[in-house]
C-alpha positions in Angstrom: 3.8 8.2 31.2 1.6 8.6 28.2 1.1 5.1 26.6 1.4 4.6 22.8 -1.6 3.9 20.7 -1.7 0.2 19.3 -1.1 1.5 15.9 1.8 4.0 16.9 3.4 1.4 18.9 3.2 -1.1 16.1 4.9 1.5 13.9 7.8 2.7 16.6 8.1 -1.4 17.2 8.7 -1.7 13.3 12.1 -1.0 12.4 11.0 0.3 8.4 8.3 2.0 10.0 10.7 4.3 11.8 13.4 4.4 9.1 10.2 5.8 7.1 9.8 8.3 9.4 13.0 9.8 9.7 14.3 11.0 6.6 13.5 14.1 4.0 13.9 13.8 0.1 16.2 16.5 -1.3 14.7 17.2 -4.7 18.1 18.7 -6.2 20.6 16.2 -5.3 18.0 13.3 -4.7 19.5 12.3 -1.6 17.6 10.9 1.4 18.6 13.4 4.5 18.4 11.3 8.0 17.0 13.1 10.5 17.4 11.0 12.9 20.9 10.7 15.2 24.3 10.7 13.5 27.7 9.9 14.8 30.3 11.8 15.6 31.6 11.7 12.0 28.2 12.7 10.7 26.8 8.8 9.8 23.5 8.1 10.1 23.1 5.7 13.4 19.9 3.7 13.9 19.1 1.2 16.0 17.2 -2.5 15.3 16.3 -4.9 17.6 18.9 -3.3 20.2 22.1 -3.0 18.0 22.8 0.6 17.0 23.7 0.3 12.8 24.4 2.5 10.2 21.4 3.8 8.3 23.0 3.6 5.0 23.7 -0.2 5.5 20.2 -0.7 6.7 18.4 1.4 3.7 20.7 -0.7 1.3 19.6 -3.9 3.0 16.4 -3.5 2.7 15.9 -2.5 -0.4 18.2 -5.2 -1.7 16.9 -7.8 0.2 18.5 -10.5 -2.1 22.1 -9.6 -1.3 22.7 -10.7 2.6 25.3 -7.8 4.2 25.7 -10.3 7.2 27.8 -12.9 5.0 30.7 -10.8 4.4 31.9 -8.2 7.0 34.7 -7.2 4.4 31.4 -5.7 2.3 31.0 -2.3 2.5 28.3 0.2 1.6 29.7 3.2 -0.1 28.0 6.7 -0.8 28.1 7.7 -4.4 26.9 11.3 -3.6 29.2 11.4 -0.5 26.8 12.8 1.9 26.9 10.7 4.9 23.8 11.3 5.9 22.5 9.9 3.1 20.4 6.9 2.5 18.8 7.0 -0.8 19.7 3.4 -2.1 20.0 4.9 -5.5 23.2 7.1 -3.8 24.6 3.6 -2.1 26.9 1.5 -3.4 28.7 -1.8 -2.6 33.0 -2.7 -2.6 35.1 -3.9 -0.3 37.1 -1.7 2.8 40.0 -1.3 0.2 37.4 0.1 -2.3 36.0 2.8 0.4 39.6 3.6 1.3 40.6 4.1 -2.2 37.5 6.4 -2.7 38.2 8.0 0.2 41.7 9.0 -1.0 41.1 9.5 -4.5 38.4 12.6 -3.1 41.0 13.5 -0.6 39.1 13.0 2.6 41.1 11.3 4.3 43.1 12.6 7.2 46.6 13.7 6.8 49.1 15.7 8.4 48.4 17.6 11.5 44.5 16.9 10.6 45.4 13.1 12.1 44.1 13.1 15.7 47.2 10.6 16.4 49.9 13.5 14.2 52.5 14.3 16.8 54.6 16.6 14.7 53.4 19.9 12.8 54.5 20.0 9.2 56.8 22.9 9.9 58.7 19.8 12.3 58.5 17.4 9.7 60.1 19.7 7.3 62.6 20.4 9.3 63.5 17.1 10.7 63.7 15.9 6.5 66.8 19.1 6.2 68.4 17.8 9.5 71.6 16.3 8.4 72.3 14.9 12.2 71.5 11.0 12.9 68.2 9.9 13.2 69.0 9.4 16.8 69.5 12.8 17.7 67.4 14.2 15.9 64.3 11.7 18.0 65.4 12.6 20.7 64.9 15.9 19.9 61.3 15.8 18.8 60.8 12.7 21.1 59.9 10.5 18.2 61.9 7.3 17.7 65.0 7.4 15.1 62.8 4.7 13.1 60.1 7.6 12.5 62.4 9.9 11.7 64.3 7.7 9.6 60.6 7.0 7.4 60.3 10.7 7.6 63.3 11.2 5.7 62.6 8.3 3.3 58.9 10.2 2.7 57.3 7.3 3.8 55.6 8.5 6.4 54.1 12.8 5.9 54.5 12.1 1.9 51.7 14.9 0.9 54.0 17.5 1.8 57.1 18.5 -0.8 
């Protein structure tokens, strides 16, 4: 195995170092593109002293250095651009989890519907089950939901994007 140079080794040893290396300036947008690994929903993932972190929290950390990220878990760094890959601090953000929820939704990215991993019921079944005029019972069993699901169906609780 080929050993590192001093210099390359102090520079693959230096977290900044490699966060240097692995991102390309977009001169339209101005984002920062990571090049590096993302996860499975596209976030950059990095890792720093053997904990794998998001790059976007890391870029945002160090180039505010005066606001500690550690204190407060409930902190989050938000993407004004909305491309998770990027980490140009000028793109990033900071607000709480109900903030990045309430951006998420006001963009409509979140998950709804039969786009939810966890959906057990196509919309066609949910509209169906909401004209059902049989007790929420029944109609559970049916679709082997409980009648309590059915019953926040109904109530548009639950599957309220659709009309």
């Amino acid at each position: 195995m080929k050993k590192l140079s001093p210099a390359l080794q102090a520079r693959w040893g230096d977290p900044i170092g490699r966060f240097l290396d692995h991102y390309i300036p977009e001169p339209n947008s101005g984002c920062w593109f990571w090049e590096g690994s993302l996860d499975d929903n596209g976030y950059a993932r990095f890792e720093v002293d053997g904990i794998r972190i998001l790059v976007h929290r890391y870029s945002y950390k160090i180039h505010h250095p005066e606001i500690n990220l550690d204190d407060d878990p409930e902190i989050c760094v938000l993407h004004s651009c909305d491309i998770r890959c990027c980490i140009n601090p000028d793109h990033l953000f900071l607000g709480t989890r109900q903030n990045n929820t309430d951006d998420c939704v006001k963009k409509g990215r979140q998950t709804k519907g039969v786009m939810n991993g966890r959906a057990e019921l196509t919309e066609i079944q949910v509209l169906q089950i909401r004209n059902d005029t049989r007790s929420n019972r029944i109609i559970g069993k049916e679709y082997e939901i409980s009648h309590s699901t059915v019953g926040r169906i109904k109530t548009r609780k639950i599957w309220k994007h659709l009309t």
